[in-house]
N, C-alpha and C positions, 0 to 999 in steps of 0.2 A: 737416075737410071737404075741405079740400084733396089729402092724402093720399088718402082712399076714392077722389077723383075721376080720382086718375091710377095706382091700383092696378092695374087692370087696361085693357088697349086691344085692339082688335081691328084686324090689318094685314090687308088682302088676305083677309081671312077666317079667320086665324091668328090666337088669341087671346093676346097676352103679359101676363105678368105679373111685375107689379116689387113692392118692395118699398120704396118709396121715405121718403128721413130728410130732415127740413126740421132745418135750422138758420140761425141768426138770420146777414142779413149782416157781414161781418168774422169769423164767427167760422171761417170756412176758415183765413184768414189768422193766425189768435189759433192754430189749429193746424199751418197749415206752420211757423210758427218752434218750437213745441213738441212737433212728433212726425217722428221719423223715417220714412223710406220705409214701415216697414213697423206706419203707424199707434202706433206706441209710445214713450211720454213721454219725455224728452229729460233727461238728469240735470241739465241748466243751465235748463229750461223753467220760465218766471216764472208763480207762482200768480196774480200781481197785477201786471195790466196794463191800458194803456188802448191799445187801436186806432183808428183814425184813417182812414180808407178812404176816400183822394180819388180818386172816379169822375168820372167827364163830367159827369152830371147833381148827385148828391148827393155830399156828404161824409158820411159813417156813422160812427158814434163809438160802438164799444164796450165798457163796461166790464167788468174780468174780475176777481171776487175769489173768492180761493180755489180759484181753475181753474174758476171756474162761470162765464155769464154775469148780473151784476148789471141788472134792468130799470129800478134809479137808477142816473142818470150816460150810459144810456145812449140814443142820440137821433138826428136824422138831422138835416141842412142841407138842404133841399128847393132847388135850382136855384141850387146855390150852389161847384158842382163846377168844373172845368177849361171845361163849358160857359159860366161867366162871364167869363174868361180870353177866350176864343174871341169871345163877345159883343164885347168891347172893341174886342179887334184887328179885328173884322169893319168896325166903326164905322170906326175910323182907317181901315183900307184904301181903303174906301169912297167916306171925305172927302179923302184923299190923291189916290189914283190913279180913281177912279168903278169901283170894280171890285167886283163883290160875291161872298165868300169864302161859299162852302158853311159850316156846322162842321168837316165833316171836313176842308176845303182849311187852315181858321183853325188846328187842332187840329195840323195838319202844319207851318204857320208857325211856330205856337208852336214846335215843337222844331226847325227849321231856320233862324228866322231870316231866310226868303228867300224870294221868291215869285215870279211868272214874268208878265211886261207884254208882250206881241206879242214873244217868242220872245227876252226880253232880262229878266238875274235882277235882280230888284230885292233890296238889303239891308235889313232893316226890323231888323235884331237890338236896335239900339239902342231903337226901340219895345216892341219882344217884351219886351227884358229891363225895361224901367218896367214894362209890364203884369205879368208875373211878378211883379216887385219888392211894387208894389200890391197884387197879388192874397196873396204871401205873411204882409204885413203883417197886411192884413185878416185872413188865417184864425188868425195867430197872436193879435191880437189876442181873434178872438173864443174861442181855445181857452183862453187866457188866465182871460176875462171870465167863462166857465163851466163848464173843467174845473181849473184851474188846484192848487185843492187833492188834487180827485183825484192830478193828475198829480206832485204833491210826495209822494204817498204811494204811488203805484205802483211796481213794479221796474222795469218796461219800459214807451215809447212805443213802438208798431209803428206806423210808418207806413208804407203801402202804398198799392193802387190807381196808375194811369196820372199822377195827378197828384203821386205822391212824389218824380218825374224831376223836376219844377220847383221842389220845396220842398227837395229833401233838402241844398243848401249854405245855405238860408235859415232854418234853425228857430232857436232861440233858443239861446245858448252853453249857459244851463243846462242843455237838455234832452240837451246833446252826449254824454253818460254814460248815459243810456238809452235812448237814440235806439236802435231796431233800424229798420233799412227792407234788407227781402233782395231777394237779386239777384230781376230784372225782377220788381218790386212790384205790377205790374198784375195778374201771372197767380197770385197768394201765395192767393187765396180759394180758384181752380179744383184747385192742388196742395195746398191744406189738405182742401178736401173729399173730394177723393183719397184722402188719408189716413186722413182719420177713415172712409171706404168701407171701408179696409180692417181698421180697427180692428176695424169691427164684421161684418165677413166672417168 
């Protein structure tokens, strides 16, 4: 349905037409690490993999066997992304200084550590980093609790999305051998579906 409904549009009187490919989230990212620039399979690209796509809002979890996507194993964390992170810090800020953080202000805290009180910078990193600290545990904990054997049988973890800058010193030693997370992991879905665009060009 989705498809027929954006098939065709009409600009300023100009009729365009697309020809548009839906694919599941993460699976951009399950492709920028296995296709080169020009859409085609990578001779080290893992058949079996689990992705991990920590966004603002959700965490999206993957699974890939056989280079397919598998609809066991694979799931989404609804309101359980870097916006929970943000939450925290908002709280503390809050109760600290009476100040109240946008998300996006919290989102910037998170990665800087530092926030601005009538034109004088406040340090909060030692906050940020408990919140990260808590935050990383929990999600490891819960990949743990229900992907755990997946991820003993997979080749590759990708972790990816805006929230793999927070995780990627924190995941668990075992997974340090599978672990893939590529350069800026936030943009890994938009340059995988890139890819796969041109696969099928």
């Amino acid at each position: 349905e989705m498809i027929a409904a954006v098939r065709g549009a009409e600009v300023n009187g100009v009729p365009l037409l697309a020809a548009p490919l839906v694919f599941a989230q993460g699976y951009g990212a399950y492709a920028d690490v296995s296709m080169n620039g020009d859409g085609r399979r990578t001779a080290d690209a893992p058949d079996d993999a689990l992705v991990v796509d920590v966004g603002f809002n959700t965490v999206d979890v993957l699974n890939i066997e056989g280079g397919r996507i598998a609809r066991a194993g694979s799931d989404t964390l609804d309101k359980c992304g870097v916006s929970r992170m943000c939450e925290e810090l908002q709280a503390a800020v809050k109760a600290k200084k009476n100040i109240r953080l946008t998300p996006v202000e919290a989102a910037a805290v998170l990665r800087t550590g530092r926030y601005r009180v009538y034109g004088c910078e406040e340090d909060c990193s030692a906050e940020t980093g408990e919140i990260v600290g808590r935050y990383a545990a929990w999600l490891c904990n819960e990949l743990e609790s229900r992907w755990e054997e997946r991820i003993k049988r997979a080749a590759k973890l990708i972790l990816v999305g805006g929230g793999a800058h927070y995780l990627k010193d924190r995941m668990p030693e075992r997974y340090r051998g599978m672990l893939v997370i590529p350069d800026e992991p936030e943009y890994a879905n938009a340059r995988g579906f890139c890819k796969l665009v041109r696969r099928e060009a």
